[in-house]
Residue, then its C-alpha position, 0 to 999 in steps of 0.5 A: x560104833x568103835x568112833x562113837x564109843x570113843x567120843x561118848x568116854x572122852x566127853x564123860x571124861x570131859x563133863x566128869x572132870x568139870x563137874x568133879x572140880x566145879x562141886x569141889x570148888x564150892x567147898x569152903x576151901x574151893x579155891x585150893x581144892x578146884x585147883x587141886x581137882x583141875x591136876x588131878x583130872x588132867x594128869x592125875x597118872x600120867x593120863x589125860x583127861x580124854x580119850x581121843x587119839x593122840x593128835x599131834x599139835x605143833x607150835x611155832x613161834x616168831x620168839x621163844x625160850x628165854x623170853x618170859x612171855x613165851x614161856x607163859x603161852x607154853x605153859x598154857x599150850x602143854x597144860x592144855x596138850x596134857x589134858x586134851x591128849x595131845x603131843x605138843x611140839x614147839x619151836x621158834x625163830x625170830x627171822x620170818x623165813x626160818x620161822x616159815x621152815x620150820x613150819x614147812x618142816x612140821x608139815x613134812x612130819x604131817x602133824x594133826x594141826x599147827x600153831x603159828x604167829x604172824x609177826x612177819x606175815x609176808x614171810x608165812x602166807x606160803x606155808x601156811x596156805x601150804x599146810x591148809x592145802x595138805x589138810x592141816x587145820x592152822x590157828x594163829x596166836x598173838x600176831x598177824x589178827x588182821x591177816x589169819x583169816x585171809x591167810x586161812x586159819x580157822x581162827x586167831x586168839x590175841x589181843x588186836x595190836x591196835x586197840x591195845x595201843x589205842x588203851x595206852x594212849x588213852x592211859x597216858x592221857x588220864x595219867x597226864x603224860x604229854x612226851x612218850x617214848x615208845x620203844x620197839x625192840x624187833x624191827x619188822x614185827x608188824x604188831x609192834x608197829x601197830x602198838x606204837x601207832x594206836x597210842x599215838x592216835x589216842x595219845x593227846x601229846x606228842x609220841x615218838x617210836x625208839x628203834x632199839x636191838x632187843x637181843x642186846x639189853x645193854x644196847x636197849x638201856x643205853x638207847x633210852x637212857x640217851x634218849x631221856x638225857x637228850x630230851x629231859x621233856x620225854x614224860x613217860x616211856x612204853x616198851x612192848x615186852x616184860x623184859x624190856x620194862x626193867x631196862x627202861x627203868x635202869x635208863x630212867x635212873x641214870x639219865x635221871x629223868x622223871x619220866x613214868x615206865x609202862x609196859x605191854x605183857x607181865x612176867x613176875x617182875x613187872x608184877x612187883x614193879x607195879x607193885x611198889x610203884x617203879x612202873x606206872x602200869x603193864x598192859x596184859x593179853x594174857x599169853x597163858x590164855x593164847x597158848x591154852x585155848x590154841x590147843x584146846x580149840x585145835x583139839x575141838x575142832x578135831x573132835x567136834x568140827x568145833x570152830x570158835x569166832x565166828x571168823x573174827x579173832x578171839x580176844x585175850x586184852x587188851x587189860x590195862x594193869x596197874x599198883x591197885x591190881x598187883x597184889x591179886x595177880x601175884x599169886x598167878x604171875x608167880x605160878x608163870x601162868x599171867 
């Protein structure tokens, strides 16, 4: 009975928030004031917005700290862990085989539930058929789509790689590019390879791959820019990360080429790019998205047995963004949380 009075609080919790910000969002101040109503129902003292257990939910990611674009799937993630009552871990590293000891080392810790991407899938399908066996529910972000239901996740919430790519090809098309450069900043990260190769199925011209080292951004503007000085036809260039738009344009410059800047994911900067037309159009698989129904669908399924998908991935884009749509997203790209 003690369980059951403990799931009737948590989901009046649940419906008393919702309701509460959806009848404030019908004010004539409503966007303000369901904002308002979503803080306060999830942390107004410090509280969460149930009254479930405190789980505990670990991330662990190929990339982090310092890359705009994780920093936006945290935000989502720590939002959803303070509603939901969860104590969320995070960690990160770029090498597949550190980022799997990592995630061996949480299942030491026996943590409720995990968090990973599969960018280096070969590197992860050991650890986490280990947690699986030792009963701790994985879900998987961002990359490895293709591989999370074989690897045994309940779910896997992104955008798929390859139609995000194929969207770019056919962007280029109706923005009559013909000569793209597509610029991959981590060498063996299997989404990436599979973004550069759905544009170039779609593409009508000609697309060539740029290896570059992403922990070096002088060493990525020097790539492209000699890239584009070397071959004055390149028309168009598409890097795979917010950071690296910047950098593309910098090299765009110097080598004083023509050639139109798009790119994958937003941060605030790509926002006022789009904006005042420095970039053609940014490709958006909302991370704030992927790192909050992470924690929320996590904390269903402890809850609920609840599992969404249906064991196909849950998508987040992809979305192409372009000058037209810049000013309605400012507001949220400032915030970090597009």
């Amino acid at each position: 009975m003690a369980r059951a009075r403990t799931g009737v609080r948590a989901l009046g919790a649940v419906l008393a928030a919702v309701l509460g910000a959806g009848l404030v969002g019908c004010s004539s101040t409503g966007g303000k004031r369901a904002e308002d109503a979503r803080k306060a129902a999830q942390n107004a003292r410090g509280e969460a917005a149930v009254t479930t257990p405190r789980w505990t939910f670990a991330m662990v990611t190929h990339s982090g700290d310092g890359d705009t674009f994780w920093d936006i799937v945290q935000s989502g993630a720590k939002e959803a862990a303070a509603k939901d009552n969860i104590n969320f871990l995070y960690a990160h590293n770029d090498e597949g085989q550190q980022q799997a000891q990592l995630v061996d080392s949480y299942i030491s810790k026996k943590v409720d539930a995990l968090i990973v991407t599969l960018a280096k899938p070969d590197a992860m399908k050991a650890v986490v058929a280990k947690a699986r066996k030792a009963g701790i529910p994985v879900i998987t972000v961002n990359s490895g789509s293709e591989q999370s239901k074989e690897f045994g996740a309940l779910t896997h919430i992104g955008q798929d790689e390859s139609v995000a790519g194929e969207a770019v090809g056919d962007e280029l098309d109706a923005r009559g590019r013909k000569k793209a450069l597509c610029v991959l900043h981590e060498q063996g990260n299997v989404g990436h390879e599979q973004r550069c190769a759905g544009a170039k199925k779609t593409f009508g011209g000609r697309m060539q791959n740029l290896y570059v080292d992403g922990t070096n951004m002088p060493d990525v503007q020097a790539s492209i820019e000699a890239k584009l000085q070397a071959d004055p036809s390149v028309d168009s260039v598409v890097t795979l990360g917010a950071p690296f738009a910047d950098a593309a344009v910098q090299a765009r410059k110097s080598a004083g080429s023509e050639a139109e800047v798009g790119t994958f994911d937003l941060n605030p900067k790509v926002a006022a790019a789009l904006k005042d037309g420095t970039l053609g159009f940014a490709v958006d698989q909302q991370p704030y998205l992927q790192g909050y129904e992470a924690v929320d669908l996590l904390w269903l399924y402890k809850y609920n047995a609840d599992v969404l998908g249906g064991g196909r991935p849950v998508l987040t884009g992809p979305q192409i963004i372009t000058q037209k749509d810049a000013d309605e997203l400012a507001e949220y790209t400032d915030r970090g949380t597009r």
